[in-house]
Structure formats: C-alpha cells, structure tokens
C-alpha positions as CSV (number, residue, x, y, z in Angstrom):
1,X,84.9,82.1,79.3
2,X,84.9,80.7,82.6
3,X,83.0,77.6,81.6
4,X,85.9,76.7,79.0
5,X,88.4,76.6,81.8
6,X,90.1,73.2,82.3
7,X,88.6,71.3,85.8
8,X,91.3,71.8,87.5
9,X,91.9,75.3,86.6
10,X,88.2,75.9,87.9
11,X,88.5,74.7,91.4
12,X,92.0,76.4,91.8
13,X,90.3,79.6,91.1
14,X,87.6,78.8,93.9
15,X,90.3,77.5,96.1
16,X,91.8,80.8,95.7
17,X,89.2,83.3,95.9
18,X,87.7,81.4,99.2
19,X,91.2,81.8,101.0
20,X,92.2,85.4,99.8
21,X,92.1,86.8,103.2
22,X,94.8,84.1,104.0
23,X,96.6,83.6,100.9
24,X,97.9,79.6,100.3
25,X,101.2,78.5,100.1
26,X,101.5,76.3,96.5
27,X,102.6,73.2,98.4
28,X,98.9,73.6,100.5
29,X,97.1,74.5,97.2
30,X,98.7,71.2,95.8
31,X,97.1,69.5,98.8
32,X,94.1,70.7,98.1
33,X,94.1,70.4,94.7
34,X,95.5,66.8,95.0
35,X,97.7,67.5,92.3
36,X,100.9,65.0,92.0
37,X,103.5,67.7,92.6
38,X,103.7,71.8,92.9
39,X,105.1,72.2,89.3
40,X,101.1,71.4,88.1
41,X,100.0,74.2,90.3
42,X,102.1,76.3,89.1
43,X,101.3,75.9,85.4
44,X,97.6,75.9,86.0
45,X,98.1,78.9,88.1
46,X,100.5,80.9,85.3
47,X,97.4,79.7,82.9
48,X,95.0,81.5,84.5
49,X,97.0,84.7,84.9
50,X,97.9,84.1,81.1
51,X,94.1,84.0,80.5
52,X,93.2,86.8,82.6
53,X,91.3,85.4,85.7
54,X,94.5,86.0,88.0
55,X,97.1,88.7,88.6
56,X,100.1,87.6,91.0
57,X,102.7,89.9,92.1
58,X,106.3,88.1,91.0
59,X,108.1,89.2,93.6
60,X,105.5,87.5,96.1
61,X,103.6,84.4,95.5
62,X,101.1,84.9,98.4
63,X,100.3,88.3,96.6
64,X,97.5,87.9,94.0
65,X,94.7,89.3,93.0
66,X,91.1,87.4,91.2
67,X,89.6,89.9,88.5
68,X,86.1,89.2,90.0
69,X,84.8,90.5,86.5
70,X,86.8,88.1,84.3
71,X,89.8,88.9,82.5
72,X,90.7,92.3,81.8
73,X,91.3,94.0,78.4
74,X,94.8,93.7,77.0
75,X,95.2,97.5,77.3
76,X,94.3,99.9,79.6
77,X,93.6,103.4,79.8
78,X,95.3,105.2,83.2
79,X,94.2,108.4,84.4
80,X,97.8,110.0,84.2
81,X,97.7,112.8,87.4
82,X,100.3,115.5,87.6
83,X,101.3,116.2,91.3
84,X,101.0,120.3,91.1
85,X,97.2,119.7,90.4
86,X,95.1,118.4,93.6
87,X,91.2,118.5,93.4
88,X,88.7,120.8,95.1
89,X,89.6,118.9,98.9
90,X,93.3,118.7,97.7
91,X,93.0,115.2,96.2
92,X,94.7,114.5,92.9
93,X,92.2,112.1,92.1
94,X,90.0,114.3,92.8
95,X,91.3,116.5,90.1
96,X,90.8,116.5,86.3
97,X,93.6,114.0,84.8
98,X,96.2,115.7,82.4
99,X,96.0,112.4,80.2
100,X,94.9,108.9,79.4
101,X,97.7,106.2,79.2
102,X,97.5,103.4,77.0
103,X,99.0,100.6,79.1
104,X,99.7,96.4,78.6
105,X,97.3,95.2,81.6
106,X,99.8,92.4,82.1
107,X,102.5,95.2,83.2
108,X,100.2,95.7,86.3
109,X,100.2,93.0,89.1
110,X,97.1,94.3,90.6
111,X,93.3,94.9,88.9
112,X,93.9,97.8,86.7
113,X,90.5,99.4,88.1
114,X,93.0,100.2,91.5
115,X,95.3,102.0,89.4
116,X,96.7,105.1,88.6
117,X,99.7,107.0,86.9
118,X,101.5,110.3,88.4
119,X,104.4,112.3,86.4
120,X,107.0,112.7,89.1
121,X,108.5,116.2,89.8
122,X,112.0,117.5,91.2
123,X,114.8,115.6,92.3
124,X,113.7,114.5,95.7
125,X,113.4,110.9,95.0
126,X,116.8,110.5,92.5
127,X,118.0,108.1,91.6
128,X,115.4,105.9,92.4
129,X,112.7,108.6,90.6
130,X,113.1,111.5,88.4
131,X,111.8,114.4,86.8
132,X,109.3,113.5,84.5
133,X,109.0,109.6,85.0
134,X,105.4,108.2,85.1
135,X,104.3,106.2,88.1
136,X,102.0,103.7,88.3
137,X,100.2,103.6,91.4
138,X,97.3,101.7,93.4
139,X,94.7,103.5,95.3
140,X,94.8,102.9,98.8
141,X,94.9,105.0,102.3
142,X,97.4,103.6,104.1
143,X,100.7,101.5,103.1
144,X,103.1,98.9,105.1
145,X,106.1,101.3,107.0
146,X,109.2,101.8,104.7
147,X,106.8,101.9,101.1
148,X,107.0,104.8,98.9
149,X,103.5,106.7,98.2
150,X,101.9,109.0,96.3
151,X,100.6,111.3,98.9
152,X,99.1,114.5,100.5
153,X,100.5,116.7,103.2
154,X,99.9,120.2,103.6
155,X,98.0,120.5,100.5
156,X,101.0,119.3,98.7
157,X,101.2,116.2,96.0
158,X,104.3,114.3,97.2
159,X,106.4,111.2,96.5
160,X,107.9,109.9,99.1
161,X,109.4,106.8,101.7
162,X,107.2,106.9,104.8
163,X,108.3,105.9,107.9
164,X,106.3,105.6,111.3
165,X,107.8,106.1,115.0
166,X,105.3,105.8,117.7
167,X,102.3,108.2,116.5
168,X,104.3,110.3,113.7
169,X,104.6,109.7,110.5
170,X,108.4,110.5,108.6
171,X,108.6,111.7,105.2
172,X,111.8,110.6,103.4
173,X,113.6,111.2,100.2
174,X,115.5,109.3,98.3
175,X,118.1,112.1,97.8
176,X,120.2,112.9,100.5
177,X,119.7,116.6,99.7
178,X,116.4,116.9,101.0
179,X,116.0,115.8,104.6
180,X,113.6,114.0,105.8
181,X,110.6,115.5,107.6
182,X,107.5,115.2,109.9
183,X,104.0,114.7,108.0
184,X,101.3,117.2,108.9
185,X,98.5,116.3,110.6
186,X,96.4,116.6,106.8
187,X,98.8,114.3,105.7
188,X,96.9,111.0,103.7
189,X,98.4,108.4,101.5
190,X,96.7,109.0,97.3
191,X,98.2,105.5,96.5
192,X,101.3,103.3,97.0
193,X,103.8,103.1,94.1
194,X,103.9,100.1,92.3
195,X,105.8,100.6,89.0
196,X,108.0,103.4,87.6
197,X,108.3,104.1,83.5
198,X,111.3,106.1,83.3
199,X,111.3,109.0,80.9
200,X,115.4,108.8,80.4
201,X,117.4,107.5,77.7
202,X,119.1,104.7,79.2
C-alpha cells in the first residue's frame, strides 16, 4: 500500500519518521517539502492519517504518531480492565481483562497497540469521570505533572491528577470531597488517560 502513495505523500512520511524525536512545525515541513504553501501539507498530511500511515493528536500538531506497520484495521479490539482487579505483582495489565472493546481506530490518536480501556469506579474523579465510564488509556510509566493516569499505589487501581513537588508525588481528585494525597512509595503510573466514553444519558 505504501508504493501507491502519491510522491509527495512518500517523502512527507520519511520527513516525518526521520524527525520524530523533534517533531516539525508545518511551515518547516513545507520547506522541506518545497511545497508552494502550508495548506498542501496539510492535505497530504490529513491523507495519510485518512489512509492509515499517520495518527496526529488534534489538539497538538507536533503530536503524531507513524504506524511503523502500515495502517491499522478500522476497528479495534481493547482489553477493557476493571480497577478492583490487579495482576499477580498488582498490575491491572497484568491481570485477566473483563472484556474486549470493539473500537473505531480513528477515535484513538495514538497506535492502538499502546492502548487500553478501564471502567472507572466511585465518584472521586466527578464531574470530569464517573462511575462506570470506560477510559481509554495509553501504556506508559510516567506522564507530564498535572495529567490524569491510570495508576498503582498501595496495591490499589486509581484514577487520578498527579502532581509533583520536589521528590513527592500528589494524588488529586477531581471532586473536592476527596482530598488530595501523598503517593506511596509502590506508587507507578498503568497508563495516561487519553479518552473518556461516558456511560450517562446525556
């Protein structure tokens, strides 16, 4: 498939995967490119995430991903997690998944082989999260200060805001009910939360 990929759509991918460390502005790709204006990047650059080779993050230009292994399936299957079962080292990933979600891969701004779902528990993280939402998540160990995780602490599958001062990590909640609080030192970050699915009736 990538053979049938217009020339110019060919050498913006290889621009792009040889500067993923340092993500291009379009104006610089357009340099590169010699393209006659930043409009034709950005169609040959919405063509390629159309067709699978590229998932960007919409919110963030300088965020996107190349699907090293071509363009993904249209759906997806998500292992779907539920936070009150963790693994045998207290992992939820490590842990048999309550379910497989069928999901559009183009709802997921990252490669879909990073991600996972959670069903949310309590009220800790209303209104932004409730009881019985799925979350889509993607694997990682760490996150930027002031993201909202999936994570471990104490044994215990949480959803929270994470906040660092000096060498301590804060736990916070959405809902001012539940104060915030001081991760343990067996706290570790499942996945950062990327997408919410709500399970209301809105």
């Amino acid at each position: 498939m990538y053979k049938e990929l217009h020339p110019i759509q060919k050498k913006l991918l290889d621009i792009l995967k040889n500067n993923i460390e340092d993500p291009l502005t379009i104006r610089e790709i357009q340099g590169m490119l010699d393209a006659s204006s930043t409009s034709v990047v950005a169609y040959h650059i919405a063509q390629l995430e159309k067709r699978g080779f590229l998932k960007k993050n919409p919110l963030n230009p300088k965020d996107y991903h190349i699907l090293k292994d071509g363009p993904e399936k249209q759906i997806v299957y998500l292992n779907l997690y539920g936070l009150a079962h963790c693994g045998a080292r207290g992992s939820i990933l490590e842990g048999d998944p309550i379910d497989r979600i069928p999901l559009s891969a183009r709802l997921i701004s990252f490669p879909a082989s990073e991600a996972f779902m959670v069903k949310a528990k309590g009220d800790s993280m209303e209104p932004l999260i409730h009881e019985g939402d799925l979350i889509i998540a993607r694997k990682c160990n760490s996150a930027e200060n002031g993201r909202i995780v999936v994570c471990i602490n104490n044994g215990e599958a949480l959803i929270k805001k994470i906040k660092r001062e000096s060498k301590n990590t804060i736990l916070i909640s959405e809902n001012s009910k539940h104060p915030p609080f001081l991760a343990s030192k067996k706290f570790r970050i499942e996945g950062e939360v990327r997408g919410i699915i709500t399970s209301r009736v809105v």
